[in-house]
N, C-alpha and C positions, 0 to 999 in steps of 0.2 A: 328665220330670225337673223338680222344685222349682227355684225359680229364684228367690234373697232379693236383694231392691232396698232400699235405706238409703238416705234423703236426710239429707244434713246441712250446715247453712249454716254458715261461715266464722265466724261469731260464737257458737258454740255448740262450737269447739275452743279448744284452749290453743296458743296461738302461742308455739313454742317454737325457736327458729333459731338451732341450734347449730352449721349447717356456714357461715351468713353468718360468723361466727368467723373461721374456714377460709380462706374467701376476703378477708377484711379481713388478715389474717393477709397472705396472699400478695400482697395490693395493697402494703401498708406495705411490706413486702422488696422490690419491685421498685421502686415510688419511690425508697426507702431507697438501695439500688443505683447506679440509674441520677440520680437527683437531688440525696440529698447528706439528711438531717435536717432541716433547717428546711423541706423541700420536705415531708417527709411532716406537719409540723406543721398545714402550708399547704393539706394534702388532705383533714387530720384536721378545720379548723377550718370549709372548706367546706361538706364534709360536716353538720358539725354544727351550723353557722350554719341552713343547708335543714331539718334533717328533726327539728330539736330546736325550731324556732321555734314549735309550740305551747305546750311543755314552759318556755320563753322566758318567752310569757306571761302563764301563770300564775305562773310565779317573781314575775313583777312584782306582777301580781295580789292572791295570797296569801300570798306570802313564800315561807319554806323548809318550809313543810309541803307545797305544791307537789312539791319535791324526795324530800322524806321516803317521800309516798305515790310517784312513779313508781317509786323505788330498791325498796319491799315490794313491788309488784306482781313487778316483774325478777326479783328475791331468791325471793323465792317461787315462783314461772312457773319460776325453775333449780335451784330446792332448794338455794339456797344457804344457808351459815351466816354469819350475821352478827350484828351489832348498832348500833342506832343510839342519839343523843342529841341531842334536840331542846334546846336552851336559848333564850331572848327571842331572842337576836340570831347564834346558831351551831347549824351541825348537824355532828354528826359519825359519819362512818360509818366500820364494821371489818369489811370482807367478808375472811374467816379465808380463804378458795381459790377462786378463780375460776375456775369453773365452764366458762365458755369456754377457758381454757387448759390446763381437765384433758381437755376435749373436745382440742381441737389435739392436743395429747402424744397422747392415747388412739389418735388416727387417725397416729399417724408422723411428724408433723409437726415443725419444729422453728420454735418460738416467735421471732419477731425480736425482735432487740434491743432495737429501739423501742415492742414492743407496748403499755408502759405509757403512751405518749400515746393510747392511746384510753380512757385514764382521766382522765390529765392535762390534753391539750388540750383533749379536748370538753368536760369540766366545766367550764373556763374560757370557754370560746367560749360554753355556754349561759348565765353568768353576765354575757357582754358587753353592755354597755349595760342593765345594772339594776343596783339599789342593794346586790348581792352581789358577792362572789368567789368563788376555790375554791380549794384548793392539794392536791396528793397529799404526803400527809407522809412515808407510809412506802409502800414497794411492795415485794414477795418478788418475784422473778425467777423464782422456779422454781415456784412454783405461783401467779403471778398473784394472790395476799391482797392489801389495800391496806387504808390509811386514807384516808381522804379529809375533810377540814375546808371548810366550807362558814360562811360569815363575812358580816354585815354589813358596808360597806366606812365607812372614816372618812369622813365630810364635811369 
């Protein structure tokens, strides 16, 4: 019997982690729960403090085109629909449905209430300590769309 062998290295797939969602999703409801909001803000900005710090320093780096490029990599990697605007000193982005919360919904799930601090917080917490900010303007609850404004801060 024929016997097909494929090797393939970890760099030459598309990294796509849509049940990490899933589970972020269920971490925030039970902090949520058992800690109270400001507790999941607090798990949000750790989190994102650690695994966003190279993302960090190129913001410093390069500015918001730093940002621009990871958000089209994402976007694109979940087919998402969006659009962005780069200006001298602002970016601004309009992801129309979030992809990860049509994922949650699709598998049964039911989205926390909080879920839009992991757009909220983390964009801020990557913005800490460099010469940006971020703010979520607009958020849909029911399909996870968002604005998000990204700012040079005043001196």
């Amino acid at each position: 019997m024929a016997r097909l062998h494929t090797e393939q290295k970890a760099k030459e797939s598309t990294y796509f982690h849509q049940d990490f969602h899933i589970a972020l999703n269920y971490g925030i409801e039970y902090v949520r729960q058992r800690f109270g909001p400001e507790s999941v803000k607090e798990y949000l900005a750790q989190f994102a403090a650690a695994y966003y710090t190279p993302l960090k320093k190129a913001l410093k780096d390069t500015g918001l085109t730093a940002i621009k490029a990871h958000y089209e990599k994402i976007y694109h990697t979940e087919h998402a629909q969006f659009q962005m605007q780069l200006l001298p000193a602002e970016l601004h982005i309009l992801l129309h449905a979030s992809p990860a919360v049509a994922h949650i919904k699709a598998g049964g799930h039911k989205v926390s209430p909080l879920y839009h601090e992991t757009v909220s917080t983390v964009n801020r917490e990557i913005c800490r300590d460099t010469p940006y900010d971020c703010e979520l303007t607009k958020y849909n609850p029911e399909n996870g769309g968002y604005q998000l404004r990204y700012y040079k801060r005043s001196l």
